[in-house]
N, CA, C and O atoms as CSV, one atom per row, in Angstrom:
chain,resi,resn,atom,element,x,y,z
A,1,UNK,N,N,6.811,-11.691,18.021
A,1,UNK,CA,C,6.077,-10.746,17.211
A,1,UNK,C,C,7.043,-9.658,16.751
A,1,UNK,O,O,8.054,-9.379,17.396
A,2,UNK,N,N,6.754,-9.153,15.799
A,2,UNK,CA,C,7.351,-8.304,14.837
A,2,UNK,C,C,7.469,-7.121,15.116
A,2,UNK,O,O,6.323,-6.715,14.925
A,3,UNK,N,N,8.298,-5.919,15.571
A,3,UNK,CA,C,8.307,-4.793,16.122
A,3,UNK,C,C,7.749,-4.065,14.708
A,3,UNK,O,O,7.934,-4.524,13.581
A,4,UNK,N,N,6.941,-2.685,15.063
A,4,UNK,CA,C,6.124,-2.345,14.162
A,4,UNK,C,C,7.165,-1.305,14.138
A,4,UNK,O,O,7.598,-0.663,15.094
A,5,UNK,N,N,7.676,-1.204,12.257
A,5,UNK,CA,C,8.493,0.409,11.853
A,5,UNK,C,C,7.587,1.165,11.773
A,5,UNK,O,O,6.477,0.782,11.404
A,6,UNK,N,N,7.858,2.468,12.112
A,6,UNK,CA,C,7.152,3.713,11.827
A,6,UNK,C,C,7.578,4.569,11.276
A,6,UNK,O,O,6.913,5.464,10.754
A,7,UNK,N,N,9.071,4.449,11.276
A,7,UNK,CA,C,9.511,5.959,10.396
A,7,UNK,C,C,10.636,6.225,10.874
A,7,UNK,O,O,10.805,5.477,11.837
A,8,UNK,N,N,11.827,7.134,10.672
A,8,UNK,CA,C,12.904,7.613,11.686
A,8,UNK,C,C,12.667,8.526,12.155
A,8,UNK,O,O,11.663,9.172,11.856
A,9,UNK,N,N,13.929,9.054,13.478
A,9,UNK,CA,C,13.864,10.166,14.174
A,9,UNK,C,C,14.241,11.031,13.475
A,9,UNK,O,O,15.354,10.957,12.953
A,10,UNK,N,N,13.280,12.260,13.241
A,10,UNK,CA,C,13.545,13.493,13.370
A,10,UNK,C,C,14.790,14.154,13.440
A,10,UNK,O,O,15.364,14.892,12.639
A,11,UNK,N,N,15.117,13.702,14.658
A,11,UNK,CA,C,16.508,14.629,15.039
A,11,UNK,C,C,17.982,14.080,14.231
A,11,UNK,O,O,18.764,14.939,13.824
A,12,UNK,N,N,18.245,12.830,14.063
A,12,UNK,CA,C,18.877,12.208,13.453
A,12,UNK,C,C,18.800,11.464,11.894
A,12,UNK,O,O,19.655,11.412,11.010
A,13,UNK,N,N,17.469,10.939,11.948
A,13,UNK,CA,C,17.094,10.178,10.904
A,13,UNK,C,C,17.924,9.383,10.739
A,13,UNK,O,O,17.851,8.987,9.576
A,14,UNK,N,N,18.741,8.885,11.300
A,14,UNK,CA,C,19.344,7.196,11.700
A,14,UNK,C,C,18.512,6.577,12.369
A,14,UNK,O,O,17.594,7.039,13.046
A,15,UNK,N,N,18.904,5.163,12.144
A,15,UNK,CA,C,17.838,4.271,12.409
A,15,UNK,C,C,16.472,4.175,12.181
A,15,UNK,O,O,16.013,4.863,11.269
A,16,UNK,N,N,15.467,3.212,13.046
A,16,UNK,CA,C,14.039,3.324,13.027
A,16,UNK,C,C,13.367,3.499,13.984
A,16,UNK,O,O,14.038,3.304,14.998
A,17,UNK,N,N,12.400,3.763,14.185
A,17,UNK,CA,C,11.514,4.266,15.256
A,17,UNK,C,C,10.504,2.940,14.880
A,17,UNK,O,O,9.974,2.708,13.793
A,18,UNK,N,N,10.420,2.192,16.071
A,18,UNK,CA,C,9.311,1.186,16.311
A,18,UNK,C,C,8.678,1.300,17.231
A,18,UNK,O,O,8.884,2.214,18.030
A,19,UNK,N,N,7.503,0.200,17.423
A,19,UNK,CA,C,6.617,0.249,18.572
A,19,UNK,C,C,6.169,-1.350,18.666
A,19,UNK,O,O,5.905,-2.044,17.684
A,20,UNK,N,N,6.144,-1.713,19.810
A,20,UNK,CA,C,5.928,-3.215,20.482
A,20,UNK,C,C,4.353,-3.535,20.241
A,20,UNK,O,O,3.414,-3.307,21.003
A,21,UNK,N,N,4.347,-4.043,19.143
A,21,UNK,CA,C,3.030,-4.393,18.733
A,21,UNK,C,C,1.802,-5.376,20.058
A,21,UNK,O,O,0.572,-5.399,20.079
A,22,UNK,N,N,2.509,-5.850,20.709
A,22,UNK,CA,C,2.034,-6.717,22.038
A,22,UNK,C,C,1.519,-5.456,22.832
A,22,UNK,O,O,0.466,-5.708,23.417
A,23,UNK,N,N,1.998,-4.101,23.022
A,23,UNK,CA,C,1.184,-3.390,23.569
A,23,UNK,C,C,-0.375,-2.656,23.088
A,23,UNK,O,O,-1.185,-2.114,23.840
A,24,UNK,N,N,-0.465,-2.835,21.678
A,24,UNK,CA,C,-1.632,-2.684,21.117
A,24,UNK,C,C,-3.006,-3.307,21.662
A,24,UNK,O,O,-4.118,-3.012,21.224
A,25,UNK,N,N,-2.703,-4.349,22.838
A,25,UNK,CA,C,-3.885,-5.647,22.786
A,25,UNK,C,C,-4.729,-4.968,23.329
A,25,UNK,O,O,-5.807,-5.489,23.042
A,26,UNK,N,N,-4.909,-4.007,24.022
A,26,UNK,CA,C,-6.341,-3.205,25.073
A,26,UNK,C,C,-6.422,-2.265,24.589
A,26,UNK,O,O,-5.777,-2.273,23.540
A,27,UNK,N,N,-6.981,-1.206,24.810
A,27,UNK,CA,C,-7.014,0.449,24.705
A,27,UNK,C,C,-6.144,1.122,24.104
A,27,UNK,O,O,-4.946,0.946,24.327
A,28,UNK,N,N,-6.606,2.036,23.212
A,28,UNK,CA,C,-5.041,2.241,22.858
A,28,UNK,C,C,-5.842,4.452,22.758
A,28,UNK,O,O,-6.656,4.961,21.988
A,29,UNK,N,N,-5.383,4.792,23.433
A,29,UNK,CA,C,-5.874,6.413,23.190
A,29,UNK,C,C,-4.600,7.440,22.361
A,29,UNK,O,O,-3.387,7.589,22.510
A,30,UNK,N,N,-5.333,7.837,21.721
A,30,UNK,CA,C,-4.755,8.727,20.355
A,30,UNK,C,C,-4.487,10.193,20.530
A,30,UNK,O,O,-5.335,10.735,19.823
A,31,UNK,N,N,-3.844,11.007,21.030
A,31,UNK,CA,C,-4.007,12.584,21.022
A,31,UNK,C,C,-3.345,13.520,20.827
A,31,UNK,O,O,-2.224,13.373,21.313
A,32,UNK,N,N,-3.553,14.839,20.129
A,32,UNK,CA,C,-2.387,15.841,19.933
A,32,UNK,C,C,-3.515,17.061,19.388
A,32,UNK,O,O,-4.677,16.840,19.045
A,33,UNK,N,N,-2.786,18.464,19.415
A,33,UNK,CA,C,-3.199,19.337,18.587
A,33,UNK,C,C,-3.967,19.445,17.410
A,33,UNK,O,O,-3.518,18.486,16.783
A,34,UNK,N,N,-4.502,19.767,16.952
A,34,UNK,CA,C,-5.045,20.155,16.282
A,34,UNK,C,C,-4.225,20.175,14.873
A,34,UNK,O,O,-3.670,21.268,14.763
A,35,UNK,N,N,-4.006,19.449,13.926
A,35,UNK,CA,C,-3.125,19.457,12.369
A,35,UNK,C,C,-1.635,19.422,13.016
A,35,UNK,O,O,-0.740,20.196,12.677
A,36,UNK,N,N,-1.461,18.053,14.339
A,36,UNK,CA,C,-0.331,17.569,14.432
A,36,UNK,C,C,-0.090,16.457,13.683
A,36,UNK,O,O,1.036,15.982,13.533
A,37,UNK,N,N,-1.047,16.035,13.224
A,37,UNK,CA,C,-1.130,14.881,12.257
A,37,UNK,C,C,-0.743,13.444,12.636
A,37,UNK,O,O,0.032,12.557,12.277
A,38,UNK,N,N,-2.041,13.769,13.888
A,38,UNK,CA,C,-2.632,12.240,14.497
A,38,UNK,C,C,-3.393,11.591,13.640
A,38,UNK,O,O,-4.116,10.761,14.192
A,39,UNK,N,N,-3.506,11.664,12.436
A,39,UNK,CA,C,-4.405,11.162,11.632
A,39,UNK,C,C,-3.877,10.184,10.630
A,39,UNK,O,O,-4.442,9.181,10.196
A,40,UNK,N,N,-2.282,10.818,10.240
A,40,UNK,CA,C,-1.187,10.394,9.157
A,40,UNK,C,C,-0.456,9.009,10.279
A,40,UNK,O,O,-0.059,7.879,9.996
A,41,UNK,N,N,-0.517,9.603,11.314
A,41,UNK,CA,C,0.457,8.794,12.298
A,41,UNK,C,C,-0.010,7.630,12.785
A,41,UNK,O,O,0.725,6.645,12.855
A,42,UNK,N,N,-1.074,7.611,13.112
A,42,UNK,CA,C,-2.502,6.472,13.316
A,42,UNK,C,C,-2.571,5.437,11.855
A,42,UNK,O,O,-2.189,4.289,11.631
A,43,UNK,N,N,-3.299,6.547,10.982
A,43,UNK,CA,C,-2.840,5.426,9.425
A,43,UNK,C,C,-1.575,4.797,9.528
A,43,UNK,O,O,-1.625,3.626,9.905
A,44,UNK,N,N,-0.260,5.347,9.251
A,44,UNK,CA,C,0.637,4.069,9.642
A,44,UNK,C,C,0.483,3.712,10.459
A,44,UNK,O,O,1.636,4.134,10.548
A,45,UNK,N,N,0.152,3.167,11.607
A,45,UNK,CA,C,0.182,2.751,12.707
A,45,UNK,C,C,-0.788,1.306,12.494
A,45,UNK,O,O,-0.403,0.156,12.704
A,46,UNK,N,N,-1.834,1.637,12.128
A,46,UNK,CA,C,-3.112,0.706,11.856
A,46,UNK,C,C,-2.588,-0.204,10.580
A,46,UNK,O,O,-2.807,-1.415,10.522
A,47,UNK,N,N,-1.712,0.690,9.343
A,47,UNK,CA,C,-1.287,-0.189,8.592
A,47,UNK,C,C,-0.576,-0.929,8.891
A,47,UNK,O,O,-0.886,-2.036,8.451
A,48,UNK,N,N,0.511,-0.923,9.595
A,48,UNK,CA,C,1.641,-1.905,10.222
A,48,UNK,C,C,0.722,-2.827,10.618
A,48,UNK,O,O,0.642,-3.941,10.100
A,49,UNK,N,N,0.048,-2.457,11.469
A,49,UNK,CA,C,-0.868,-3.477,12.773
A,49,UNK,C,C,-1.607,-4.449,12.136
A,49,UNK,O,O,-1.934,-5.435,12.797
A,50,UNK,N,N,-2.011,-4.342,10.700
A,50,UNK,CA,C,-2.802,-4.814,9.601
A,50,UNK,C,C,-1.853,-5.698,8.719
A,50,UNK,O,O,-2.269,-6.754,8.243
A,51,UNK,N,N,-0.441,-5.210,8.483
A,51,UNK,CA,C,0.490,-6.001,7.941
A,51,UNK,C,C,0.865,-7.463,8.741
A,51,UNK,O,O,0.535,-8.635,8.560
A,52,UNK,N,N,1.843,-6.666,9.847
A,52,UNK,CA,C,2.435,-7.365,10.999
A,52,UNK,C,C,2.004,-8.367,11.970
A,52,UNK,O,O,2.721,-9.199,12.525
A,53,UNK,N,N,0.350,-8.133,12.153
A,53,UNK,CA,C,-0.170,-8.919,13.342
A,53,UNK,C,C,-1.551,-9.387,13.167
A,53,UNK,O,O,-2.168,-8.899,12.220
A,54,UNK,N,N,-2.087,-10.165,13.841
A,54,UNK,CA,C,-3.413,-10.260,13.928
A,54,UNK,C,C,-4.643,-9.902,14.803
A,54,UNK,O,O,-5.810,-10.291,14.845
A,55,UNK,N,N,-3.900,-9.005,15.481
A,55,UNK,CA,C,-5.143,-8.354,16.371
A,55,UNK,C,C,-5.767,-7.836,15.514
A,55,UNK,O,O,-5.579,-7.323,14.411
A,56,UNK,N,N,-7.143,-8.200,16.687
A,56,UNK,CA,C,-8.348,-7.583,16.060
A,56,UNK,C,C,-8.314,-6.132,16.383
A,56,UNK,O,O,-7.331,-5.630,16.928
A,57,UNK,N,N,-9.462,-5.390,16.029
A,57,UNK,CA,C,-9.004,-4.390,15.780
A,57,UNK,C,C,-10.649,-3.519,15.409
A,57,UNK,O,O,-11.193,-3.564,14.305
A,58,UNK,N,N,-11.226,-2.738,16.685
A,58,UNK,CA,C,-12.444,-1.904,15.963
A,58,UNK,C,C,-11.882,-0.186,16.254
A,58,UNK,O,O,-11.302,0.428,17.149
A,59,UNK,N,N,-12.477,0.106,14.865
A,59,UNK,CA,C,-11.869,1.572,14.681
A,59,UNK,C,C,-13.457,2.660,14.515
A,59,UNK,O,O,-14.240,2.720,13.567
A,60,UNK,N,N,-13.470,3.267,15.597
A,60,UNK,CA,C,-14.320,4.428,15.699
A,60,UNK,C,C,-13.988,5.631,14.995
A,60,UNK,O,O,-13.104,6.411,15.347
A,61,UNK,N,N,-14.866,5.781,13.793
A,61,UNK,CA,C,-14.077,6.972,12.355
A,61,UNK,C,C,-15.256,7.769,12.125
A,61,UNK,O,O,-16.046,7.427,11.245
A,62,UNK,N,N,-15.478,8.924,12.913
A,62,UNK,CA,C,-16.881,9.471,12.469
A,62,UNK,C,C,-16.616,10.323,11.208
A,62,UNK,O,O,-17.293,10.684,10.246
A,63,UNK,N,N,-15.158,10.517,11.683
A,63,UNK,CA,C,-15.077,11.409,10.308
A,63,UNK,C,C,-14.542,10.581,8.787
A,63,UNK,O,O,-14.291,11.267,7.797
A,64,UNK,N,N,-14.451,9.545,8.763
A,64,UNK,CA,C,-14.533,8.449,7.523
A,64,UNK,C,C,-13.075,8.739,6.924
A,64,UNK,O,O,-12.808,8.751,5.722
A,65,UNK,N,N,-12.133,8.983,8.031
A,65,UNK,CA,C,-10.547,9.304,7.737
A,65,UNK,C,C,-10.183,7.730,7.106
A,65,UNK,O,O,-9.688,7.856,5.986
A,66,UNK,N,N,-10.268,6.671,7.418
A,66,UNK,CA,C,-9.711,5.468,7.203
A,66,UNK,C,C,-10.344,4.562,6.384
A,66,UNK,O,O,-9.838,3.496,6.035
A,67,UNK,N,N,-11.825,5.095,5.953
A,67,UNK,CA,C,-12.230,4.246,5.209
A,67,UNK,C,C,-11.616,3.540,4.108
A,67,UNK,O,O,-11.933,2.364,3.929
A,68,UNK,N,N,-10.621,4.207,3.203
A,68,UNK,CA,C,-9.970,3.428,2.379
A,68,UNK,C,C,-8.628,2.739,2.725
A,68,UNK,O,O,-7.596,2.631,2.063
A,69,UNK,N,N,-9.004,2.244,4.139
A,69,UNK,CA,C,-7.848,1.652,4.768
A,69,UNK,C,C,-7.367,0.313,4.089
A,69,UNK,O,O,-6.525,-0.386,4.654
A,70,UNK,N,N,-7.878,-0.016,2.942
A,70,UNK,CA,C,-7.899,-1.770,2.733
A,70,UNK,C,C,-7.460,-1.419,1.362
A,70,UNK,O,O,-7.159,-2.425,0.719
A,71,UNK,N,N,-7.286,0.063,0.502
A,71,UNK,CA,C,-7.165,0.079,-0.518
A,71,UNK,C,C,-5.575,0.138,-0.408
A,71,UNK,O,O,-5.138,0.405,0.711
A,72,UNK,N,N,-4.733,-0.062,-1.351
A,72,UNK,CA,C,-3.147,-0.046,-1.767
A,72,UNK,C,C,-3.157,0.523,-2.696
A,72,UNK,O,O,-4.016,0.378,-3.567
A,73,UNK,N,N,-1.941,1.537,-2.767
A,73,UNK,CA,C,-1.161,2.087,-4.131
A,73,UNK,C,C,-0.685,0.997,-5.108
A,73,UNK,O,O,-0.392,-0.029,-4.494
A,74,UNK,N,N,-0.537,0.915,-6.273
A,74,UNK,CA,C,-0.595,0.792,-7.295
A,74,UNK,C,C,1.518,-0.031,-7.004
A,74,UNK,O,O,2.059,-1.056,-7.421
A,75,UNK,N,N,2.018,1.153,-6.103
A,75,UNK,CA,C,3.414,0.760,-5.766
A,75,UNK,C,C,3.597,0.033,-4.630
A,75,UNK,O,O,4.715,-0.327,-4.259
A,76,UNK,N,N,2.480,-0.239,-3.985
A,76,UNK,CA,C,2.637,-1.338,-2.600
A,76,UNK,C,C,3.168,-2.664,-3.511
A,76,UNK,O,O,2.964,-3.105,-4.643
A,77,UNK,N,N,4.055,-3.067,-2.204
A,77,UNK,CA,C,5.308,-4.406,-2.380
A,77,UNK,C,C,3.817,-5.558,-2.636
A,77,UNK,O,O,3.174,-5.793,-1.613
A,78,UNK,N,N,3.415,-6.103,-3.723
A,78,UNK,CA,C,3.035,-7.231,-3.978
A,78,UNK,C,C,2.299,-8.111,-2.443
A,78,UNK,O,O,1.102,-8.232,-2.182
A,79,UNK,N,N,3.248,-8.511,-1.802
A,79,UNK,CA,C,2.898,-9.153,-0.480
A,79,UNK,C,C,2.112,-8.245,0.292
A,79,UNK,O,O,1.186,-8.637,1.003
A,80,UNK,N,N,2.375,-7.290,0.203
A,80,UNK,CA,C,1.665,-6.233,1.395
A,80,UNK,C,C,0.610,-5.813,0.521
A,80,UNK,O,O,-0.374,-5.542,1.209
A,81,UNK,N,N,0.417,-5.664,-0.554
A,81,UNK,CA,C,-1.295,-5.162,-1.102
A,81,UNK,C,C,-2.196,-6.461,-0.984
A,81,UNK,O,O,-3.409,-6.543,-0.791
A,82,UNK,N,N,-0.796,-7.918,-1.237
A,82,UNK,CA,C,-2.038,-9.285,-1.067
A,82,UNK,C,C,-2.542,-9.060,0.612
A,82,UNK,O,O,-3.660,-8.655,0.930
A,83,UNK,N,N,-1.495,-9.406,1.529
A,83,UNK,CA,C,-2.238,-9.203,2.973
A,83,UNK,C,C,-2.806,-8.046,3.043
A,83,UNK,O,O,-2.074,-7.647,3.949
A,84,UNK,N,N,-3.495,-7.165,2.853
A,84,UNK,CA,C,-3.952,-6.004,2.715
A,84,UNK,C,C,-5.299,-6.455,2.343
A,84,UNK,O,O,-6.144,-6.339,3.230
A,85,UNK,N,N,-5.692,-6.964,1.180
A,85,UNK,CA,C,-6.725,-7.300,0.579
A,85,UNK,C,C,-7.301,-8.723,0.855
A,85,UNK,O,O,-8.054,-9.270,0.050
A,86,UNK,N,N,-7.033,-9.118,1.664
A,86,UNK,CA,C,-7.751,-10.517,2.506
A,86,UNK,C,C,-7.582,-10.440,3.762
A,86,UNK,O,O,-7.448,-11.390,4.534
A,87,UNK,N,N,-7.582,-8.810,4.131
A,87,UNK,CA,C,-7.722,-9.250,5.712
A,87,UNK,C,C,-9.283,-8.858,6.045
A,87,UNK,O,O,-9.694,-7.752,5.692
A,88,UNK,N,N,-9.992,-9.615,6.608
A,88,UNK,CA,C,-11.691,-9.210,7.000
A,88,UNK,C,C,-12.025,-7.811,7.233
A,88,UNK,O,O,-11.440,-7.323,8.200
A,89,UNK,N,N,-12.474,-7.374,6.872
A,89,UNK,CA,C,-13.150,-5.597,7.350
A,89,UNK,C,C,-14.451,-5.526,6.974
A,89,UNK,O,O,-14.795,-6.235,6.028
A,90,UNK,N,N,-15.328,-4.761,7.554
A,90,UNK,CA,C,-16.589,-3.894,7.522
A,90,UNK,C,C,-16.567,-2.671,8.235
A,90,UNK,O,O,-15.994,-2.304,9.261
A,91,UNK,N,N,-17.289,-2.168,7.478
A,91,UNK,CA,C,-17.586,-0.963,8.578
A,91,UNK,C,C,-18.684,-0.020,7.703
A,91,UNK,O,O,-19.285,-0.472,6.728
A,92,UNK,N,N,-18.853,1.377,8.207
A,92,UNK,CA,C,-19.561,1.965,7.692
A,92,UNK,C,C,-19.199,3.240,8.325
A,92,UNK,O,O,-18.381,3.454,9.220
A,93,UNK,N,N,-20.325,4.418,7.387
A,93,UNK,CA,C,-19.805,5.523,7.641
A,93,UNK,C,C,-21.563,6.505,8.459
A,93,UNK,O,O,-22.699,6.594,7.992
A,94,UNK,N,N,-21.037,6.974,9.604
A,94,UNK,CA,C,-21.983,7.512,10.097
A,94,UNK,C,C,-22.130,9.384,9.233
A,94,UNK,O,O,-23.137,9.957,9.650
A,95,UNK,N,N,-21.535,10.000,8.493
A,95,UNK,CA,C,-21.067,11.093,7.870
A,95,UNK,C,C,-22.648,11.332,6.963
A,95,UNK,O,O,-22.730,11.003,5.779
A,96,UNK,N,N,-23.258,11.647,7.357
A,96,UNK,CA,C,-24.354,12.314,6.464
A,96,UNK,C,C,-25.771,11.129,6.433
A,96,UNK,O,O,-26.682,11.182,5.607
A,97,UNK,N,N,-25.668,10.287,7.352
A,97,UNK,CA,C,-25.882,9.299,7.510
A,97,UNK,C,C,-27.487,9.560,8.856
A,97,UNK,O,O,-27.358,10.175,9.914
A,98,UNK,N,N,-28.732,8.948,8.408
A,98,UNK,CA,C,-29.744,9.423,9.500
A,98,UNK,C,C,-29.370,8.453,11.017
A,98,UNK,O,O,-28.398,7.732,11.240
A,99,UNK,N,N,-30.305,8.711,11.704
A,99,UNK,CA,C,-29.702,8.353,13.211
A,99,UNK,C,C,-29.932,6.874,13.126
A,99,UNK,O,O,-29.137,6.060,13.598
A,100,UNK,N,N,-31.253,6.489,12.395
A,100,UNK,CA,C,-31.600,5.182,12.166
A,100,UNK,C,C,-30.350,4.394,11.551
A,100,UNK,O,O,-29.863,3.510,12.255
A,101,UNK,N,N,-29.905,4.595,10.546
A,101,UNK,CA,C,-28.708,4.265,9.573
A,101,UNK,C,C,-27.502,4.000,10.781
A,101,UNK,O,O,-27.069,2.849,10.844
A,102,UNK,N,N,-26.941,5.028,11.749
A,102,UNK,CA,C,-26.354,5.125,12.419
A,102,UNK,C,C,-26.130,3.954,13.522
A,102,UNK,O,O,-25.152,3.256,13.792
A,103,UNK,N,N,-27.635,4.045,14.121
A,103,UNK,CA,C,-28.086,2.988,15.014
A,103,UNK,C,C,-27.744,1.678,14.322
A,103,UNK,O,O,-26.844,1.032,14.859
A,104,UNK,N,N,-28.251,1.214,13.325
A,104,UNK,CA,C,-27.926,0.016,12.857
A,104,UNK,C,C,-26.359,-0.424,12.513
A,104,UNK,O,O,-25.919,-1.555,12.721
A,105,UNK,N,N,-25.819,0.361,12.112
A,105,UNK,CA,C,-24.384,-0.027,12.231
A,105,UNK,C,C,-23.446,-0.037,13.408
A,105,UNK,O,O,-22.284,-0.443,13.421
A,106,UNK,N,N,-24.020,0.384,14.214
A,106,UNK,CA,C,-23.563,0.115,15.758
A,106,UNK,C,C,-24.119,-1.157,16.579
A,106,UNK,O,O,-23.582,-1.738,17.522
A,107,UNK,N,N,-25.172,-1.381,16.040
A,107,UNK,CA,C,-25.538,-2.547,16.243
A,107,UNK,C,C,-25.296,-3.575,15.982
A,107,UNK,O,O,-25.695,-4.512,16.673
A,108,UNK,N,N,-24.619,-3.727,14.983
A,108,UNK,CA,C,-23.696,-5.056,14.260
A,108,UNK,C,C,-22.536,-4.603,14.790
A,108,UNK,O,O,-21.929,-5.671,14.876
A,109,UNK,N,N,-21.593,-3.554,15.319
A,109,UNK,CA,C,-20.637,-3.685,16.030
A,109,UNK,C,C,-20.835,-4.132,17.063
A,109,UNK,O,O,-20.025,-4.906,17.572
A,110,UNK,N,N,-22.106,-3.732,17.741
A,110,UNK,CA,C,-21.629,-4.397,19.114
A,110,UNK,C,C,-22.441,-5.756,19.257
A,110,UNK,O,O,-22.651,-6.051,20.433
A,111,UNK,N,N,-22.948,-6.659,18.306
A,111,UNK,CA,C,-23.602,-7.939,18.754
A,111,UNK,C,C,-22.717,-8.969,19.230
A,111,UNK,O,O,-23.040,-10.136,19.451
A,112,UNK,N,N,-21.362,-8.357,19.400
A,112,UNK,CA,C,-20.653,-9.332,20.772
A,112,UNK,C,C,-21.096,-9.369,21.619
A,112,UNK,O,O,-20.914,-10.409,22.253
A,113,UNK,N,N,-21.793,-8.527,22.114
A,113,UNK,CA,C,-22.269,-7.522,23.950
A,113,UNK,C,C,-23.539,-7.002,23.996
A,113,UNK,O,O,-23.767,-5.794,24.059
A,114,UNK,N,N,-24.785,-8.284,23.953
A,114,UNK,CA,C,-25.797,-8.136,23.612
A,114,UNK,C,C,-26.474,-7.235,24.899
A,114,UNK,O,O,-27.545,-6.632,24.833
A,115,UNK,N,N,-25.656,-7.293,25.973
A,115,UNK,CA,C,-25.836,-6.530,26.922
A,115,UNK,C,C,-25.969,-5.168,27.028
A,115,UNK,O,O,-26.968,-4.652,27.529
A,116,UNK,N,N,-24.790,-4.381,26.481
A,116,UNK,CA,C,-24.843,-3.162,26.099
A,116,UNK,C,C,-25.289,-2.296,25.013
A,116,UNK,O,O,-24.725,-2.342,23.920
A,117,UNK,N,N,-26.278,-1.499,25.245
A,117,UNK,CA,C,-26.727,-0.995,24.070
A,117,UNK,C,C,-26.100,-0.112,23.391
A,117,UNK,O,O,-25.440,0.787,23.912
A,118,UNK,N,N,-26.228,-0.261,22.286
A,118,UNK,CA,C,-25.452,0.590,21.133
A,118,UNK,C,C,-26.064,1.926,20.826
A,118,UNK,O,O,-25.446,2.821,20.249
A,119,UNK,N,N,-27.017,1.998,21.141
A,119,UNK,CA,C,-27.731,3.181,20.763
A,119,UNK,C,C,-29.019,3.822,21.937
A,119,UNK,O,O,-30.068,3.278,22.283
A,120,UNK,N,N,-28.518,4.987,22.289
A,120,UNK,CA,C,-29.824,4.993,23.704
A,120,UNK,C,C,-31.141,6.337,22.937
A,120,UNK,O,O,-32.159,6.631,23.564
C-alpha cells in the first residue's frame, strides 16, 4: 500500500511528510485547538485515503465541513478527479435539519448493526 503524502515539514520543507495508510483501518481520533486547522488537515487526509486506498470509510460531519468531498477543481490531475468521481458516497446533512430528518439518516448509517440504535 501506498504511503499517503501530506505535505512537507515546516521546519525544512525538504522532503515529504507521509502517513501509513494501513494504520487508518480502526478508529482514527482527530484533535487540536481551536482554528489549528484540523479541518484543512483531515480534508487532505480523507482525500489521499479516497485516492490511495480502499478503505471504507464513515465520516461524522455535523457541521457539513466535507460535504463537497467528491467535488474536484477544475485543475485536479485527470486521474484523480476520475477516481474521485466513482468512488461510492452518501451522506447527508444534519445542519438545520428536524430530529425526524436526522433520525432517518442515521438509520441508513447504521443498518449494518441492526442491534444498535441510532437514535434514542
Amino acid at each position: 500500500m501506498t504511503a499517503l503524502s501530506i505535505g512537507t515539514p515546516l521546519d525544512s520543507g525538504l522532503g515529504t511528510v507521509t502517513l501509513d495508510p494501513r494504520r487508518f483501518n480502526r478508529h482514527t481520533f482527530w484533535c487540536g485547538q481551536s482554528g489549528s486547522g484540523k479541518t484543512y488537515a483531515l480534508g487532505v487526509v480523507l482525500e489521499q485515503l479516497l485516492l490511495e486506498t480502499e478503505l471504507p470509510m464513515l465520516i461524522l460531519d455535523p457541521n457539513a465541513d466535507f460535504v463537497r468531498l467528491q467535488s474536484t477543481r477544475p485543475s485536479a490531475a485527470p486521474h484523480h478527479a476520475e477516481r474521485i468521481a466513482r468512488t461510492p458516497t452518501s451522506g447527508c446533512s444534519a445542519r438545520g435539519a428536524s430530529r425526524a430528518s436526522r433520525c432517518a439518516c442515521a438509520t441508513s448509517i447504521c443498518r449494518r448493526h441492526p442491534r444498535q440504535p441510532c437514535c434514542g
